[in-house]
GUTORLUM-789367 format. One record per residue (C-alpha): residue in one letter; x, y, z. Coordinates in Angstrom, 3 decimals, decimal comma. Layout:
! residues N
SITE   aa         c1         c2         c3
SITE    a          X          Y          Z
...
***
This chain:
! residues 104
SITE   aa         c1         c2         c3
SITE    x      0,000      0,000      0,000
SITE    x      1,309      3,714     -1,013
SITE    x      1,750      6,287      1,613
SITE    x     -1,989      7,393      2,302
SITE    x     -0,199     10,503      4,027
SITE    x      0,843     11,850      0,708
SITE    x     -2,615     11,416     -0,202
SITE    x     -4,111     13,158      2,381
SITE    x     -0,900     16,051      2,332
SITE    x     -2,633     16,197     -1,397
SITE    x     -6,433     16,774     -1,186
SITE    x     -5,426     19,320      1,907
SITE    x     -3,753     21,310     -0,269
SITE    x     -5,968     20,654     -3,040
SITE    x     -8,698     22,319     -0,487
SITE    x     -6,131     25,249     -0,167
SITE    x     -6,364     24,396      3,604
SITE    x     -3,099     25,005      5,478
SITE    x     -2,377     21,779      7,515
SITE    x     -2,244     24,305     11,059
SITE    x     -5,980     25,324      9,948
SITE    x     -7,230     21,432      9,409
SITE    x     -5,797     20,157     12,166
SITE    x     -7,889     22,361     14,531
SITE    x    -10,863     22,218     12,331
SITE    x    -10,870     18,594     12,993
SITE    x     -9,419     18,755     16,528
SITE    x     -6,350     16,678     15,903
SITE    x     -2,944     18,630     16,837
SITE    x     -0,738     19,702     13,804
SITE    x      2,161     17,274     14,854
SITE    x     -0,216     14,852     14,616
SITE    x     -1,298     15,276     11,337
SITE    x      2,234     16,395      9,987
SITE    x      3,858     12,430     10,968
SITE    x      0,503     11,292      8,910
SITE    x      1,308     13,317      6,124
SITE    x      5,145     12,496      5,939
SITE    x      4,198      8,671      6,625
SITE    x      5,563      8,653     10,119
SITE    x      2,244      7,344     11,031
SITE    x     -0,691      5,846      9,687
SITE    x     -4,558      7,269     10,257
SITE    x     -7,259      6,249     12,032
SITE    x    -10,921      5,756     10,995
SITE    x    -11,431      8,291     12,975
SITE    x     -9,173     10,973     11,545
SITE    x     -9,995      9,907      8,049
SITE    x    -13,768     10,413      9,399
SITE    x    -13,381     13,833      9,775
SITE    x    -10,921     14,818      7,540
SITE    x    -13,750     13,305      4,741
SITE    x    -16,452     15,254      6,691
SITE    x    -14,349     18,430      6,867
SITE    x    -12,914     18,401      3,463
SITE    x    -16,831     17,443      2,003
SITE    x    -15,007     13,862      0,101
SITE    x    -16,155     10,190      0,589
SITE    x    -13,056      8,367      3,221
SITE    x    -12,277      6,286     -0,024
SITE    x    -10,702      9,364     -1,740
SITE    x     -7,758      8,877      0,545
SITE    x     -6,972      5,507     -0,878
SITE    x     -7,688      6,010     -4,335
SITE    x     -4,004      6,428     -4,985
SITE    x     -3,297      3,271     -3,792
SITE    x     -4,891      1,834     -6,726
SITE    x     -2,281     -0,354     -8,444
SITE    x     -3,549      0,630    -12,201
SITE    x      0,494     -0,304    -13,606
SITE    x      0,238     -3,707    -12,503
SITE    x     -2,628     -4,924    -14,331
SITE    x     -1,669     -6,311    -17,388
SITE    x     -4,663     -5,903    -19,856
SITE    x     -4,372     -3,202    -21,681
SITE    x     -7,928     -2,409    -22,004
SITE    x     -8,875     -2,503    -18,475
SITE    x     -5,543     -0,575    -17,531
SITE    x     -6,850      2,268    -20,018
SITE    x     -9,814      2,147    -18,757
SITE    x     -8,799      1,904    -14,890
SITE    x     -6,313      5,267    -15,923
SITE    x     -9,818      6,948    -17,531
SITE    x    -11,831      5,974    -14,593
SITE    x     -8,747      7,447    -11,926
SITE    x     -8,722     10,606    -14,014
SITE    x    -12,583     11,186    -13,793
SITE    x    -12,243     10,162    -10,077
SITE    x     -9,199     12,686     -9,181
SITE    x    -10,626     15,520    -11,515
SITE    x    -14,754     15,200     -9,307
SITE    x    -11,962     15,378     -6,672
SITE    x    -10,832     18,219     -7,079
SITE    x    -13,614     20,238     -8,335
SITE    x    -15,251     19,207     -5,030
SITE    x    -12,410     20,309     -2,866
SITE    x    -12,481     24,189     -5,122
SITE    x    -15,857     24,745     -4,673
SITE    x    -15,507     24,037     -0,723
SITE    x    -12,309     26,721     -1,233
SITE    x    -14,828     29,018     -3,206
SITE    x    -18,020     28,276     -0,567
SITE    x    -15,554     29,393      2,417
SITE    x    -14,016     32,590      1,226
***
């Protein structure tokens, strides 16, 4: 499995969310979140809870990227697993912008 830190470091700043800011929205302590996000340690269901709620994304956007599309070795279903990530990554982020553009 991939870092899911990186992933989460990602949609945060996706969200335009500095990680200070998150980590008391969600009332975790920026340490905390800063090992996650540097894959000193891994998340709990509870953290990935409200990091979904706060950040307005199902908790399966934060393993997306753990999706091993270069292993599989049909070509058709790896094109279409890429096409399906892209659609997935690009609702994604147009749901974390309009949360930016909804809290300005």
């Amino acid at each position: 499995m991939k870092n899911i830190g990186k992933t989460i470091k990602l949609l945060r700043q996706l969200a335009g969310i500095p990680q200070k800011d998150l980590a008391k929205r969600i009332s975790f302590s920026q340490n905390y979140i800063s090992l996650i996000e540097n894959g000193k340690k891994e998340p709990s269901l509870k953290l990935l809870r409200k990091l979904g709620a706060e950040l307005n994304i199902p908790v399966s956007a934060f393993f997306w990227n753990d999706l091993e599309i270069d292993n599989i070795s049909d070509l058709r279903i790896k094109e279409t697993s890429k096409r399906i990530n892209d659609l997935y990554w690009d609702l994604i982020r147009q749901t974390l912008s309009s949360k930016t553009r909804l809290s300005e």
